[in-house]
C-alpha positions in Angstrom: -46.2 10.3 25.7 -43.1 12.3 25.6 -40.8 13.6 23.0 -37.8 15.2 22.3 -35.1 16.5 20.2 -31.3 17.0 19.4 -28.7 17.0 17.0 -25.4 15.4 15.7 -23.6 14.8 13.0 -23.0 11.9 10.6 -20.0 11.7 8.5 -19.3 10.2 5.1 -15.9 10.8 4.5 -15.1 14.1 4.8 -18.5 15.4 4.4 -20.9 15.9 7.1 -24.7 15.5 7.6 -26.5 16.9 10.6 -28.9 14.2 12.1 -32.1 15.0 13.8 -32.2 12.8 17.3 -35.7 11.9 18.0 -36.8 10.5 21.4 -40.1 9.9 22.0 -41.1 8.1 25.4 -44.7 6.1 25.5 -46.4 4.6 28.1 -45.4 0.7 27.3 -43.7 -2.1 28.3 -40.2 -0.6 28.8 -38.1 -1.1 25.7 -35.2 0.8 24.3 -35.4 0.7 20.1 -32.9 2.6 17.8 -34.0 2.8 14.2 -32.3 5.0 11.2 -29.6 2.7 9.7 -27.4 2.7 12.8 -24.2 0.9 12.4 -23.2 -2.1 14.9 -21.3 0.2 16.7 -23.8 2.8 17.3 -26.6 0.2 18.3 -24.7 -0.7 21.2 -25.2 2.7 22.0 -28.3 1.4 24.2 -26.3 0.1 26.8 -23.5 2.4 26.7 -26.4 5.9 27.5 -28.2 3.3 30.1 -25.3 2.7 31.9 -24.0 6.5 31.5 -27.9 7.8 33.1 -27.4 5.8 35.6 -23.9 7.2 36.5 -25.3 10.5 36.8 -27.4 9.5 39.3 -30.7 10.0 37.5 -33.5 7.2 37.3 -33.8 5.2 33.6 -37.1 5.8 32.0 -39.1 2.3 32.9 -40.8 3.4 29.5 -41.1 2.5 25.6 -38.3 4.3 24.3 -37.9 4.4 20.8 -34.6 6.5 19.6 -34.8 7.8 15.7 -31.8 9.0 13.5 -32.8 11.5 11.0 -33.0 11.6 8.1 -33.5 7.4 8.5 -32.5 6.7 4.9 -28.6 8.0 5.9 -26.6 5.5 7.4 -25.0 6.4 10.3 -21.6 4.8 12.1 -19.2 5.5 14.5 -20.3 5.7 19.0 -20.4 10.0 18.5 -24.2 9.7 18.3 -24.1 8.4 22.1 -24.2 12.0 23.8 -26.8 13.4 21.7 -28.7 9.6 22.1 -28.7 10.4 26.0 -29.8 13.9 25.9 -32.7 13.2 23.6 -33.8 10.4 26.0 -33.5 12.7 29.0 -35.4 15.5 27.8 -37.9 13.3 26.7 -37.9 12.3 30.6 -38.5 15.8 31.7 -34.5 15.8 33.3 -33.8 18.8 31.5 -35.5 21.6 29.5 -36.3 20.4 25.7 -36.4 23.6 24.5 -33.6 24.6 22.3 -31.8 21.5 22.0 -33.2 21.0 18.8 -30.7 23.5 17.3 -27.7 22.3 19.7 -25.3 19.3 18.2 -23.8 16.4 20.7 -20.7 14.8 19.4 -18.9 12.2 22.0 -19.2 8.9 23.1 -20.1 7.6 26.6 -18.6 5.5 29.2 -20.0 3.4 31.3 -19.3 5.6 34.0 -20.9 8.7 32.7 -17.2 10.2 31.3 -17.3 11.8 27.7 -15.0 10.1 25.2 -13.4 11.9 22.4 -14.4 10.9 18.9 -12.4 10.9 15.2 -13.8 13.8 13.1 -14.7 16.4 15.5 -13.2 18.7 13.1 -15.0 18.4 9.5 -18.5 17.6 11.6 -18.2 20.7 13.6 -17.7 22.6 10.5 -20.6 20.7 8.9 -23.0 21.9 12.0 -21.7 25.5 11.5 -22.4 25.4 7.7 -25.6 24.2 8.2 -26.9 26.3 11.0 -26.2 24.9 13.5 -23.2 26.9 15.7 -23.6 25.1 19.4 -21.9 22.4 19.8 -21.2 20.3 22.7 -18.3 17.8 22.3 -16.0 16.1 24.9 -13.0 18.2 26.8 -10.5 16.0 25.0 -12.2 17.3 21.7 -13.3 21.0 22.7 -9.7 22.3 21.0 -9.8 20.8 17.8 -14.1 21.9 17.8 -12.8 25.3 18.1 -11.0 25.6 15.0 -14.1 25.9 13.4 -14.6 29.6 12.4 -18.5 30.3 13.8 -18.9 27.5 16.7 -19.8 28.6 20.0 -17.7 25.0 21.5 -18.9 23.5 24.9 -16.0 21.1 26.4 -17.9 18.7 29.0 -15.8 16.0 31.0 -19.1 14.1 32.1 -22.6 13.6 31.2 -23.5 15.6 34.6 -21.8 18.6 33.0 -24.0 18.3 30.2 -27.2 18.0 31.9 -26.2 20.9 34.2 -25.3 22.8 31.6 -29.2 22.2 29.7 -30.5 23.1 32.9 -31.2 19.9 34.9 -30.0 18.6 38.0 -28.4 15.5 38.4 -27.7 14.0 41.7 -24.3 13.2 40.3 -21.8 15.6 42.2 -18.5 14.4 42.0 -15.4 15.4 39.9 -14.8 13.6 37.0 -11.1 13.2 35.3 -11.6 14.5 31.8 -10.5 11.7 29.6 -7.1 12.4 28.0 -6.8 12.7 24.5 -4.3 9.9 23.1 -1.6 10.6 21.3 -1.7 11.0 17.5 -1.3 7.3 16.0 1.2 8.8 13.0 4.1 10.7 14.7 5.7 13.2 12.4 9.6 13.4 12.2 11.7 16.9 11.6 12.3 18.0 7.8 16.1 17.9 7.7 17.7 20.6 5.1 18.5 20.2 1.8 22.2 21.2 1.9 22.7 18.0 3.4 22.6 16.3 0.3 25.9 15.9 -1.6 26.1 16.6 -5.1 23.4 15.7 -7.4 22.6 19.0 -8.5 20.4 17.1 -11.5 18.1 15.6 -9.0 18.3 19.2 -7.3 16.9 20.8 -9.8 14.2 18.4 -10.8 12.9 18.3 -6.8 12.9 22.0 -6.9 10.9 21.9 -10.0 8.5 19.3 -8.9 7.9 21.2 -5.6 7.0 24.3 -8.0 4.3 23.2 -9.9 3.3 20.4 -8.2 4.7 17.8 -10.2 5.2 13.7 -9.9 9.1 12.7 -9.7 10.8 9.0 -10.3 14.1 9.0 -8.9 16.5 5.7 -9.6 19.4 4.9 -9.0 22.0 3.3 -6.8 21.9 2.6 -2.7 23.4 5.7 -1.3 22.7 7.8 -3.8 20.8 10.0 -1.6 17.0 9.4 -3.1 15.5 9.0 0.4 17.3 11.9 1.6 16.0 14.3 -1.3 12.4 13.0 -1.3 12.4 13.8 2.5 13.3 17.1 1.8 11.0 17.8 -0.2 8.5 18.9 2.1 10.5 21.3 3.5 10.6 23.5 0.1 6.9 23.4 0.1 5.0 26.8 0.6 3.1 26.7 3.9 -0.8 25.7 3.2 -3.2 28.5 2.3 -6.0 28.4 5.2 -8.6 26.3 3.0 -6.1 24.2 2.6 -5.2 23.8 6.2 -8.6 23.6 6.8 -9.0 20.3 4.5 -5.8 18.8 5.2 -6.4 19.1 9.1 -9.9 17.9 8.6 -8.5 14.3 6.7 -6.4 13.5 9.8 -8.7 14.3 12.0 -10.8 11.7 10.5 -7.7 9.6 10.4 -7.0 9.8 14.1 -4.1 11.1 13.1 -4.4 14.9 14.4 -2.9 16.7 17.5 -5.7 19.7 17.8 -2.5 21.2 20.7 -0.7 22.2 17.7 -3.4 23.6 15.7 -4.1 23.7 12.4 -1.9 21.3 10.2 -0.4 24.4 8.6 2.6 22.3 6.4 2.2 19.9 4.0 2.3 16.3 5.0 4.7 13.4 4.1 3.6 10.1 4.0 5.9 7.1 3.3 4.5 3.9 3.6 6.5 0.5 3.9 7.0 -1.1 1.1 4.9 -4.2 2.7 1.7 -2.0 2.7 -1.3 -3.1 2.1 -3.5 -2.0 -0.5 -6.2 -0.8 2.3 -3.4 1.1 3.7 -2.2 2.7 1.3 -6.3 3.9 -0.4 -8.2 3.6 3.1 -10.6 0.8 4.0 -11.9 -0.6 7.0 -15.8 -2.2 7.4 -18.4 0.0 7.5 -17.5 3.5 6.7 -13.9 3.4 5.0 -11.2 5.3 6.9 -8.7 7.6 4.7 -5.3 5.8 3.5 -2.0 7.3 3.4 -3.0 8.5 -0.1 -6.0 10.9 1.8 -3.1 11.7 4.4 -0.8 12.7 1.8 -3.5 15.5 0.5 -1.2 18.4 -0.1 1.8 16.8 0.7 4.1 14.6 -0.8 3.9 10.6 -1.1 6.6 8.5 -0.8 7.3 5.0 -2.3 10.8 4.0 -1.4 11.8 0.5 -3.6 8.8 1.7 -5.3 9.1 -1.8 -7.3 8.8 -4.0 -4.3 5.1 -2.4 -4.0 2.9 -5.0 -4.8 0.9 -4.3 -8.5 -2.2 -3.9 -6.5 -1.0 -1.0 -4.4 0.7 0.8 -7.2 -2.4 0.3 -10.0 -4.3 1.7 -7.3 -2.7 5.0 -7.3 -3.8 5.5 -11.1 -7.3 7.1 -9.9 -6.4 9.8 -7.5 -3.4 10.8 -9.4 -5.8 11.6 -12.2 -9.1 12.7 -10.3 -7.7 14.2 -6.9 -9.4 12.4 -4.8 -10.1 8.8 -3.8 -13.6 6.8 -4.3 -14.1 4.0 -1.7 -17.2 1.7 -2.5 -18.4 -0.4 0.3 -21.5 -1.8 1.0 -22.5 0.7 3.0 -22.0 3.2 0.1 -19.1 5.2 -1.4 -17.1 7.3 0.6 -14.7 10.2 -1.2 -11.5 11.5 0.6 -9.3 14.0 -1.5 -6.2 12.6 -2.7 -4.1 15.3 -4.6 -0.4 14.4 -3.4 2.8 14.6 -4.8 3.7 11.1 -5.7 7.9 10.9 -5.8 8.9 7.1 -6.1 12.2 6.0 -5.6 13.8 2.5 -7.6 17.3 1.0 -7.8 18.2 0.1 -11.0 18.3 -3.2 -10.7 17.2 -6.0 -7.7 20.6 -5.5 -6.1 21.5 -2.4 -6.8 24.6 -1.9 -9.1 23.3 -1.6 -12.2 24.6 1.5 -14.3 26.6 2.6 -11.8 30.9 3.0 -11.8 30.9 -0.5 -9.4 28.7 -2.1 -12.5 30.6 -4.6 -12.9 29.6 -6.3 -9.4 26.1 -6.1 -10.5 24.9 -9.6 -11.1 21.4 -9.8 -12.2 20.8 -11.0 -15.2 19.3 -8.8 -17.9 15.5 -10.6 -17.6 16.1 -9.7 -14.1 16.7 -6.2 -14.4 13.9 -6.1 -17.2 11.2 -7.2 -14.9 12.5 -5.4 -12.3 12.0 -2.2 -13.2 8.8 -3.3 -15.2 7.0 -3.4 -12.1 6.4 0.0 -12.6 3.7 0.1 -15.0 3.5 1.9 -18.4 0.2 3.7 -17.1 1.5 4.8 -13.7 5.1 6.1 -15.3 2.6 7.8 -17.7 1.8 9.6 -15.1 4.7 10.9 -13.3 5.8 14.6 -14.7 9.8 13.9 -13.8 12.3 11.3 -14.3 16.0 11.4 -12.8 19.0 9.1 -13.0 20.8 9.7 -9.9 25.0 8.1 -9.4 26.9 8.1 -6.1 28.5 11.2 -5.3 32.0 11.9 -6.4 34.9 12.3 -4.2 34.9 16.1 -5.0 31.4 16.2 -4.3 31.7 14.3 -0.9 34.9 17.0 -0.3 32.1 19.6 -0.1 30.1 18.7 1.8 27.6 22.1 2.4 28.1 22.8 -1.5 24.8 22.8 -2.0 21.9 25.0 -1.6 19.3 25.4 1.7 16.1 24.6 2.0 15.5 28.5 3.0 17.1 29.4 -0.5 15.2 26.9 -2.9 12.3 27.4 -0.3 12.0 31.1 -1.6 12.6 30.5 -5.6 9.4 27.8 -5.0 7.1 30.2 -3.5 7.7 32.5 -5.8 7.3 30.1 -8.7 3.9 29.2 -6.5 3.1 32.6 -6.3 3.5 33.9 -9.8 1.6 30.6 -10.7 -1.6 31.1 -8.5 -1.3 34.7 -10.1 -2.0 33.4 -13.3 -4.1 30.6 -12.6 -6.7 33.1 -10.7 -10.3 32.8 -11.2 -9.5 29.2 -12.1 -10.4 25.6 -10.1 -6.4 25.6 -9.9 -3.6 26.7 -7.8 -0.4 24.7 -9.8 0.6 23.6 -12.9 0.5 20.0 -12.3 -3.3 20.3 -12.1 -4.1 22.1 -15.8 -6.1 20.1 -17.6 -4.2 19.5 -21.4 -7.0 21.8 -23.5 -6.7 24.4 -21.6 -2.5 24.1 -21.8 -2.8 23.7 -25.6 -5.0 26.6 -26.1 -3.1 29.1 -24.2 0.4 28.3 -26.6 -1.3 27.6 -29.4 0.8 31.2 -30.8 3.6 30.3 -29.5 5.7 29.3 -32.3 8.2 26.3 -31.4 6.5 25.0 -28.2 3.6 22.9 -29.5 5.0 21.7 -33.1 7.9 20.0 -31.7 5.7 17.5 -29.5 3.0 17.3 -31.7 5.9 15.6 -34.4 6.7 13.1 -31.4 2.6 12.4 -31.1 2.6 11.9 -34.8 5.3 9.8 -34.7 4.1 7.6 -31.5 6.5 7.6 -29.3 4.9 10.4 -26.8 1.4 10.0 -25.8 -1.2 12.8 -25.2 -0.8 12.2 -21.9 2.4 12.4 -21.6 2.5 16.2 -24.0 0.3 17.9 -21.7 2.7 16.7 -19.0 5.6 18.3 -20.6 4.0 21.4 -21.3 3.0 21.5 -17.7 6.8 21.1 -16.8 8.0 23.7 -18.9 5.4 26.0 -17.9 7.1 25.6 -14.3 10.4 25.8 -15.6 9.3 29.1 -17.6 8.6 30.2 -14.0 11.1 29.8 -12.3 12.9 31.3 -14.8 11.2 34.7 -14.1 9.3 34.0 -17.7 5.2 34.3 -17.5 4.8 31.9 -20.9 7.5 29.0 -21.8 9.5 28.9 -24.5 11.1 26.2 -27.0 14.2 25.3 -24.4 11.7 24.7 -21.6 9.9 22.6 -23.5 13.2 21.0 -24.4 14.7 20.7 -21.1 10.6 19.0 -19.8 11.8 16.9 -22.6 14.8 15.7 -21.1 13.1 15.2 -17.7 10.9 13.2 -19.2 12.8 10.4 -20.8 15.1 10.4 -17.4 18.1 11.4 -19.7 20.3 14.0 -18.1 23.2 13.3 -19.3 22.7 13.4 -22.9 
């Protein structure tokens, strides 16, 4: 009887577990059993290592083998188990030297003919190996760039199975030169940030964008076609501060998971911007899939922005499903496989008309003709809860001639770009020693007792809570607003006019 051992890595989500490979060989009639909650996927890994050994020119084990994944109550998923599978199974065979492979972790899937596959999730599993222990890793040459990301790895890229066994120190009669396999592209292709300047006028929706990119904030933006909402919410990304390297870290780590990750580039070192079709499914838009859910465009937006353009034409299922990670920061998907978590803290900016056509409220009003019941339930597809939750409202109008006249009027992206990280700056400042980095994220009692002396910021929205036409919520959101207006401001604690001007933003009233 033989045995022997290896490593890889199983992922839930975003967080990794490193699996101990056991092989053990016995004298029996020749079998091959895998036992440890594999998925369907990574049962078929049987044929896919036979066929591999056999490419390498080395003889399959006529034995009983029996493959173990532990620890056995963890499920497991995904074909990244097949490399570590095969070298388990060959050491075990006495093909190459067992000792030491116990504290070396396999992560890529095997062809038929031998050839190493590149995986999804190279990135937060390597970093899982390296926080556990474990700092070799041998992964696929498609997958060695994005392995070496990880601070700590000592990364092995291996085009075939032969390279591996060599590398352990067998000798397979394999001698030929295998083609690496070539990474394909990313499946999400991201487009160029245009400039702000570009948009004409609206120097209301201006200012709320730059204060929503300050702290962090959730912005509703309706009004007319043309009006230039699509053009500001794609902007917005562009006044965002550059990711810190935890962040980066994270954010890179959800698209690698994704598939959605070109390790060339690097790290994902800008914040990401998602926008969704309006058709979208609900499993889209969270994550889903069988088995182990993959991350959404929610997950993908981590850090980023979050677009809904004709935010009313989303289904109610989509948009009652963002409730959770706006609140929480990250995404819970239950399967019956388990829950997985993904973070989820995005910007969410949403984007209406006012009315199905269009036209509504705007100078060509009069050509607007929906019925009121029609505007009504329009616009009340967007829940109570979920506007609860967005920081911002804006009316936006078409630009005026005069506006269209000058048509670089308005501020850069360069020039907002530096008032943000400086509101960013100041706020991560204050905000140190804390579990956050923006305004958006302060929880309401900790808002309430830091101006709690402060005459003429709290009383004034405590009368409205009185009253009933402001919720608790929906205080701690102004006072989060104002705290970023205080900010940009140059002021380090806001006063009764920032609370005001929140206010304003609030109700979606600028003109008032």
């Amino acid at each position: 009887m033989s045995y022997a051992t290896t490593a890889a890595v199983a992922l839930r989500g975003m967080e990794g577990h490193v699996v101990e490979v056991q092989a053990q060989l016995a004298a029996s009639v020749p079998g091959f059993s895998l036992v440890g909650l594999p998925d369907a996927a990574l049962a078929e890994s049987r044929d896919r290592v036979r066929a591999a050994v056999l490419s390498t020119g080395i003889e399959w084990p006529h034995r009983k083998i029996t493959v173990n994944l532990s620890p056995a109550s963890l499920r497991k998923s995904g074909s990244g188990f097949d490399l570590a599978v095969a070298v388990a199974v060959l050491a075990g065979h006495r093909q190459l030297p067992s000792s030491g492979l116990d504290r070396v972790v396999h992560l890529a899937e095997l062809g038929l003919d031998g050839r190493l596959q590149p995986v999804h999730g190279v990135l937060p599993a390597v970093a899982a190996a390296v926080g556990a222990g474990y700092t070799d890793v041998v992964v696929a040459s498609a997958d060695a760039a994005e392995a070496r990301l990880v601070p700590g790895a000592r990364v092995v890229g291996a085009a075939h199975l032969a390279d591996v066994v060599r590398f352990h120190g067998g000798e397979p009669r394999f001698t030929g030169t295998a083609e690496p396999v070539v990474l394909p592209p990313p499946e999400h292709v991201r487009r160029p940030v245009g400039d702000l300047a570009d948009v004409l006028g609206q120097h209301e929706a201006r200012l709320a964008l730059e204060i929503a990119a300050s702290g962090g904030h959730h912005l509703l933006m309706v009004g007319p076609p043309g009006a230039g909402k699509t053009m500001l919410a794609a902007r917005l990304p562009g006044i965002l501060p550059d990711l810190t390297d935890a962040e980066a870290v994270e954010v890179t780590g959800v698209h690698s998971v994704a598939g959605t990750f070109d390790p060339g580039a690097g790290l994902l070192r800008r914040p990401p911007f998602e926008d969704p079709h309006h058709t979208a499914t609900p499993a889209a838009i969270v994550g889903g899939g069988s088995g182990t859910a993959r991350p959404g465009a929610v997950s993908r937006a981590h850090r980023g922005v979050l677009f809904l353009d004709e935010a009313p034409e989303f289904t109610p299922r989509v948009l009652q499903t963002l409730r959770q990670p706006l609140e929480s920061g990250e995404l819970v998907l239950h399967r019956t496989g388990g829950a997985t978590r993904y973070p989820a803290r995005f910007q969410l900016v949403l984007a209406a008309n006012p009315c199905p056509c269009g036209m509504a409220a705007t100078d060509a009003g009069l050509a607007c003709g929906c019925a009121p019941l029609a505007r009504r339930r329009y616009l009340g597809r967007l829940s109570g809860p979920l506007l609860d939750r967005i920081d911002l409202h804006v009316r936006l109008d078409q630009p005026t001639r005069a506006e269209r006249a000058l048509a670089s009027s308005g501020e850069s992206s360069v020039v907002v770009g530096a008032r943000v990280a400086a509101a960013r700056a100041a706020a991560r400042e204050r905000l140190a020693g804390t579990p956050w980095s923006t305004n958006a994220e302060l929880p309401g009692p900790w808002l309430r007792s830091r101006l709690r002396g402060e005459p003429g910021v709290l009383g004034r929205l405590e009368r409205q809570i009185d009253a009933g036409t402001l919720s608790l919520r929906g205080a701690d959101r102004i006072l989060r607003v104002a705290w970023t207006i205080a900010e940009l401001d140059g002021r380090g604690v806001p006063v009764g006019d920032d609370v005001d001007a929140a206010v304003v933003f609030r109700t979606g009233d600028q003109r008032g």
